[in-house]
C-alpha positions in Angstrom: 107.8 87.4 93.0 108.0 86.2 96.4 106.5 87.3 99.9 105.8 85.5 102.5 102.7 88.0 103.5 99.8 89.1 101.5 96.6 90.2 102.6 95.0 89.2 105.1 98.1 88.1 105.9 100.9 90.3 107.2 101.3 94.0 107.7 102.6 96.7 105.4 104.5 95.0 103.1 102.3 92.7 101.9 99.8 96.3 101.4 102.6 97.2 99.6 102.5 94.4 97.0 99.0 94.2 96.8 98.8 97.5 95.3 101.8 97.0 93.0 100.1 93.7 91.6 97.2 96.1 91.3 99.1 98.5 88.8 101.1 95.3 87.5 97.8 94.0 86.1 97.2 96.8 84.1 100.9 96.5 81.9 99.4 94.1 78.9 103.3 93.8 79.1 104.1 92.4 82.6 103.2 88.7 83.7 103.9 88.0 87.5 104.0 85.1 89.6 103.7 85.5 93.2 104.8 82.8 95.9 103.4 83.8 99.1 101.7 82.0 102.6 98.9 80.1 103.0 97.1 79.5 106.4 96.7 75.6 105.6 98.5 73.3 107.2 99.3 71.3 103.8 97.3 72.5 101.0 98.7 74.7 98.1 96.3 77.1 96.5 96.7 78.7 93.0 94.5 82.1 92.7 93.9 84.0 89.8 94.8 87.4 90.6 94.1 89.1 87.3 94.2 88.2 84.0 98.2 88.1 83.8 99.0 87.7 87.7 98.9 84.6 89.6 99.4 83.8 93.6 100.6 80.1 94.6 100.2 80.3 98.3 102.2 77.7 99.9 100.7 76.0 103.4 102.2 77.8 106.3 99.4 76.9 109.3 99.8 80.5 110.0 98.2 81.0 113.9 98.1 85.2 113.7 97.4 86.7 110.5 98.9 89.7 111.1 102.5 88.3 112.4 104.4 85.3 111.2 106.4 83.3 113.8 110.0 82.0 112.4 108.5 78.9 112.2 106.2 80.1 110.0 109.0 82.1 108.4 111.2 78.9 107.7 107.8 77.1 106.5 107.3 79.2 103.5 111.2 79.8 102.9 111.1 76.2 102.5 108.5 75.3 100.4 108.4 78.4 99.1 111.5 77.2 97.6 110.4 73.6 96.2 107.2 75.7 94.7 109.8 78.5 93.1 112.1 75.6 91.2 109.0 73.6 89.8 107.5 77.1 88.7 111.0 78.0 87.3 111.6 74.8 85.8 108.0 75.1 83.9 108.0 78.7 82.7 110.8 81.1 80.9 110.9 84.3 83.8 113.0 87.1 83.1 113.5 88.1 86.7 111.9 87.7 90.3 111.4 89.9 92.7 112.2 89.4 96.4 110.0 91.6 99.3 113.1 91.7 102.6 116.2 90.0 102.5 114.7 86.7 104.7 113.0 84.6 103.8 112.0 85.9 100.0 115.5 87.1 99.4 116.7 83.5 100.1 114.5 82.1 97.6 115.6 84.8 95.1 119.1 84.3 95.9 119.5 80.4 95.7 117.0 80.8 92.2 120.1 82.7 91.2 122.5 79.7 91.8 120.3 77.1 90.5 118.2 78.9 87.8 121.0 81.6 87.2 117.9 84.2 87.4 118.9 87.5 88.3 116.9 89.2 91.1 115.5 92.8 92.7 115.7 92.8 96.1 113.5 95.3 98.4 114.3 95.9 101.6 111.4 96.1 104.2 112.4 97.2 107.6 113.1 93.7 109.8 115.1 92.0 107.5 118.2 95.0 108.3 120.2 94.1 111.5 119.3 96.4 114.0 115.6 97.5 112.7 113.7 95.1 115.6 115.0 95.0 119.0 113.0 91.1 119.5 115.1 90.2 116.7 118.3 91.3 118.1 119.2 87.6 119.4 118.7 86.5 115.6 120.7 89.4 113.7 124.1 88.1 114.2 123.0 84.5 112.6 121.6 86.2 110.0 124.2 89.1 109.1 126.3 87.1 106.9 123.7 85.2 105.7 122.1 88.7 104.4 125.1 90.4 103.1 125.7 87.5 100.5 121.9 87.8 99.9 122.4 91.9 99.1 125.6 91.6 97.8 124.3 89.1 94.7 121.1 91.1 93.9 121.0 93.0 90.7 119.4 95.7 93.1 118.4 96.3 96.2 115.7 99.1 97.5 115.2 100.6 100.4 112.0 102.7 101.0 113.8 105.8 103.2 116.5 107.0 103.9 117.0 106.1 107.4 116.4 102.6 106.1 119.7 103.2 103.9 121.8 104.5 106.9 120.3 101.4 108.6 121.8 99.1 106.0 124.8 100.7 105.5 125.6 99.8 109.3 126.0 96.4 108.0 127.4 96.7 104.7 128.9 100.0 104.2 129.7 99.6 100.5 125.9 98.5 99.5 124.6 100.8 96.5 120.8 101.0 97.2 117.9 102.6 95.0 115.5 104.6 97.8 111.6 103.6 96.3 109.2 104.9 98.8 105.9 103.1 99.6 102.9 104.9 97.9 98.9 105.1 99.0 95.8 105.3 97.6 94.6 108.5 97.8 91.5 108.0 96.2 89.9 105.2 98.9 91.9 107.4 101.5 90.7 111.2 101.0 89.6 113.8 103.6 86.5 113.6 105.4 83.0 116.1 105.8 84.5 116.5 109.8 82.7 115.8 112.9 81.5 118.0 115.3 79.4 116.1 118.0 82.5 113.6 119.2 85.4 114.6 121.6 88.5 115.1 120.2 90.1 112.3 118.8 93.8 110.7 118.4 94.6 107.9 116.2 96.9 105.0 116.0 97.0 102.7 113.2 99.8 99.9 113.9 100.6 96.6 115.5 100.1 96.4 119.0 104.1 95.3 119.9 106.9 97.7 121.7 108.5 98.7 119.0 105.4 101.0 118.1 105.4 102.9 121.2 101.4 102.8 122.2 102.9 102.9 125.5 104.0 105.8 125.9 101.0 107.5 123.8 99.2 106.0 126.7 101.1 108.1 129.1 101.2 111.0 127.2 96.9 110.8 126.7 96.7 110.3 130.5 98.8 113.6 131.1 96.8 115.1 128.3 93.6 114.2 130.1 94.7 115.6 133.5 95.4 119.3 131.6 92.8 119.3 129.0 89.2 121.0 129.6 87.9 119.5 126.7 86.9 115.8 126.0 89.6 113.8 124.4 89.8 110.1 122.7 92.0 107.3 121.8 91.8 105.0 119.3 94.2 101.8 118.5 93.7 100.1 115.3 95.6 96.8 115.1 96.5 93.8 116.9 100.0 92.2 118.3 101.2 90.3 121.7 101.0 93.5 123.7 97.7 93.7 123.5 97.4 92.8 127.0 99.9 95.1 129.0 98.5 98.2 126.9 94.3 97.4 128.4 96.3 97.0 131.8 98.2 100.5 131.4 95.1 102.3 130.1 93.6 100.7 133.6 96.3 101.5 135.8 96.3 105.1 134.1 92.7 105.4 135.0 92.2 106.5 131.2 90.5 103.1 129.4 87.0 104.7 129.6 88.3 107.0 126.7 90.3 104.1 124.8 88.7 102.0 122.2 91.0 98.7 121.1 89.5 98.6 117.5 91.5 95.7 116.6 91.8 93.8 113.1 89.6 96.7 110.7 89.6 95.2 107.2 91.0 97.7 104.7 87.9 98.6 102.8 86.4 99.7 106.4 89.7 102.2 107.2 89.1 105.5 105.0 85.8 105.7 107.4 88.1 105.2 110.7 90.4 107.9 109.7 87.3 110.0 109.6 86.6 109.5 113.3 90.2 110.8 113.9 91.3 114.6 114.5 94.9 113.5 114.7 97.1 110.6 113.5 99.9 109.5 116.4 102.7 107.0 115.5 105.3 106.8 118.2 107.6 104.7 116.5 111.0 103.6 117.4 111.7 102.6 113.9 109.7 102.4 110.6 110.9 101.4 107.1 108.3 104.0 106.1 105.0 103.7 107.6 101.5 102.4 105.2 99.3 104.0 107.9 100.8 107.4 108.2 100.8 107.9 104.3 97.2 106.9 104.8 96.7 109.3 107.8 98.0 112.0 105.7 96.3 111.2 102.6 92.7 111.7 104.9 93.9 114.6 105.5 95.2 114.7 109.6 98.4 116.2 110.8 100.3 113.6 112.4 103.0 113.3 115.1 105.4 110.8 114.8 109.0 110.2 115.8 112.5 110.9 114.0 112.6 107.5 112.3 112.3 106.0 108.8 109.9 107.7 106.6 109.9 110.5 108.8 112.2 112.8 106.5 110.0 111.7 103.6 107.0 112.3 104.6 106.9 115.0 107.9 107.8 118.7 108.2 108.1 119.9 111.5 105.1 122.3 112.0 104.2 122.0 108.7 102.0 118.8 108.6 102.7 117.8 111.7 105.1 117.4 114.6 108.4 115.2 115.1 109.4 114.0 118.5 111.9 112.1 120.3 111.4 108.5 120.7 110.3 107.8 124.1 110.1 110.8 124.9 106.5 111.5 126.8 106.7 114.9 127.9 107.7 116.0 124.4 104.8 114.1 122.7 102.3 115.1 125.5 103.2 118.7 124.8 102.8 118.0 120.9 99.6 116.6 121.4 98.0 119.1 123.3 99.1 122.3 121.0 97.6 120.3 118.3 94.2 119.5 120.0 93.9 123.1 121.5 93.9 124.8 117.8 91.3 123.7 114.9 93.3 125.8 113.0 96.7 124.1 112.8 95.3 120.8 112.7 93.2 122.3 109.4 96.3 123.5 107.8 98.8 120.7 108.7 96.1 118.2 107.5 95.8 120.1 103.9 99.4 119.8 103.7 99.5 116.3 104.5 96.8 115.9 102.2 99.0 117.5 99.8 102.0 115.5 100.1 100.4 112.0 99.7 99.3 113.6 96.3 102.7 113.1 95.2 103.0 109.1 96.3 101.1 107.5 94.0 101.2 103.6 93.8 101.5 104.0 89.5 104.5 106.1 89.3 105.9 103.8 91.8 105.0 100.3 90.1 106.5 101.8 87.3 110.1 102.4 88.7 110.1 99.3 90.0 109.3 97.4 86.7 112.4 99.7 85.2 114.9 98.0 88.1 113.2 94.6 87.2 114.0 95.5 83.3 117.3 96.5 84.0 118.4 93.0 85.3 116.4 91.4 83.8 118.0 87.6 82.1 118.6 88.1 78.1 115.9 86.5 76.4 115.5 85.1 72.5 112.1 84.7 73.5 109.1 87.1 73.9 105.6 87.3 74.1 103.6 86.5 77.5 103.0 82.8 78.6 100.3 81.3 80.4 100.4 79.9 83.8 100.7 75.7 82.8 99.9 72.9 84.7 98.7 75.2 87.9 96.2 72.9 89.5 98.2 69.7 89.0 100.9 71.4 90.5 99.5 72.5 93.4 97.5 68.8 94.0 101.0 67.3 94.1 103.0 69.5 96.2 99.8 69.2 98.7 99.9 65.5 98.8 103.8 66.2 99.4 103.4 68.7 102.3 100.7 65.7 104.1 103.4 63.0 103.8 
């Protein structure tokens, strides 16, 4: 399995495969492998993950642990690579599994060519031309580079729907199986409610443009200037704009009712949803958005925008409210129906609550291990093998990464 994030590291995804490692490890019959980043500069570390599930981390010197740079990104493509074809070379696998087409998919892909191991490929959201606008310089280097990775996967899964029609922009003919990403709703559960606090929006995501905290900011300062009662905003989550939203909340004349939480560790979350009344993701685009399934599975209605996950996962007026991307008027409007009626927001959030029910991480692990069987390399051999020669492995590809 490759994936160049896993927590702390990364965002979503890498919540995504820590949970599906976390089901993995309970199939006496599934033995996994995972390459992914380490922050060294040059040391390789081997970590027992359960009892059957192993992490090689490969030294990345990663600088932000929430966002890789495509330095970093080449880094582990790279070694990630020289790790993969030792590892190969050592054990009998039956399959790997790639997280996003670049730069796991690559490492899957040229396994394939080498190795002639067949691969599952999942797409994540960035790794589809046209998902991130700051990658938009990079998309048209990358395009072909990507189809040939999609086209020689033994599958490839998209989490929504709008991540399909994405796709299909750059490869019409691709035949993809929609998984969509899961939550815990035992950690993440409804709350006893608070009655002493003003009323209080949420925003769990990395602080970049794509997100839209921007215009949430506008739309809470508009709020503010129409709503009697006390209202608060809370961003969870770090990211290189940062800066410009503390500056708008100024210029707004709003930051007294703005909290920048930053980095929360995940254990600490279920409690921070509990200090919410409503969950607000103004995205431009999602692949389908961790935090939102988590929103709803605490039981908030949310507002969100008409992207990926969207369809999956929001009824208008039902659990919450879809609007327009950019669109500040519209999600102003949204917010304050929603704050004005204790009602609503009880209703929508027990039919939030409700849906999360039905995206549980096991059933999903599961379909996923059923793609991974289906392409699976013929084997005479059976039985499940222990990691060999792990630490001596590591020692040497260190003293490699130094020189």
């Amino acid at each position: 399995m490759f994936d160049n994030e896993f927590p702390p590291l990364g965002g979503g995804t890498g919540v995504v495969n820590l949970h599906l490692l976390e089901e993995m490890a309970l199939r006496p019959d599934v033995t996994v492998d995972l390459v992914t980043s380490s922050r060294t500069k040059t040391h390789y570390e081997t970590e027992r993950f359960a009892e059957r599930i192993t992490l090689y981390k490969v030294p990345v010197d990663n600088r932000n642990i929430h966002h890789a740079t495509n330095r970093e990104l080449l880094r582990y493509g790279w070694r990630g690579l020289r790790l993969a074809r030792q590892l190969a070379s050592e054990h009998r696998y039956d399959v790997s599994f790639a997280f996003a087409g670049v730069p796991a998919g690559a490492i899957s892909y040229l396994l394939r060519l080498t190795h002639g191991l067949p691969y599952v490929l999942s797409l994540q959201g960035p790794d589809v031309p046209g998902f991130e606008a700051r990658y938009n310089y990079l998309y048209p280097v990358l395009t072909p580079v990507l189809t040939r990775i999609w086209r020689e996967a033994g599958v490839v899964t998209a989490i929504s729907t709008e991540q399909v029609a994405l796709a299909h922009r750059t490869m019409p003919d691709l035949e993809l199986v929609t998984i969509p990403n899961g939550v815990d709703t035992t950690s993440f559960a409804p709350g006893q409610g608070a009655f002493s606090r003003p009323l209080t929006l949420i925003c769990v995501a990395r602080l970049i443009e794509r997100k839209g905290q921007h215009h949430l900011l506008q739309a809470f300062a508009r709020l503010r200037a129409v709503c009697a009662e006390p209202t608060a905003l809370i961003f969870v989550g770090t990211g290189d704009a940062e800066p410009q939203l503390r500056a708008l909340a100024a210029d707004l004349k709003v930051a007294d009712a703005v909290t920048f939480r930053g980095f929360v560790p995940r254990e600490q979350m279920p409690q921070v949803y509990h200090e919410a009344d409503l969950f607000v993701l103004p995205s431009q685009h999602e692949g389908m958005s961790i935090a939102l399934l988590e929103a709803m599975a605490s039981g908030l209605p949310v507002i969100v925008t008409d992207t990926g996950g969207t369809a999956e996962l929001v009824t208008q007026g039902q659990n919450g409210e879809i609007v327009p991307w950019a669109d500040v008027p519209a999600l102003t409007d949204a917010m304050r129906c929603l704050l004005m009626s204790d009602e609503q927001r009880r209703r929508m959030g027990e039919e939030s609550r409700r849906r999360a029910l039905a995206f549980g991480w096991r059933a999903l692990a599961a379909r996923y291990l059923e793609l991974c069987a289906g392409v699976a390399a013929p084997s005479s051999e059976s039985g499940v093998r222990e990691p060999r020669g792990a630490k001596a492995m590591a020692r040497e590809l260190t003293r490699e990464a130094r020189r």
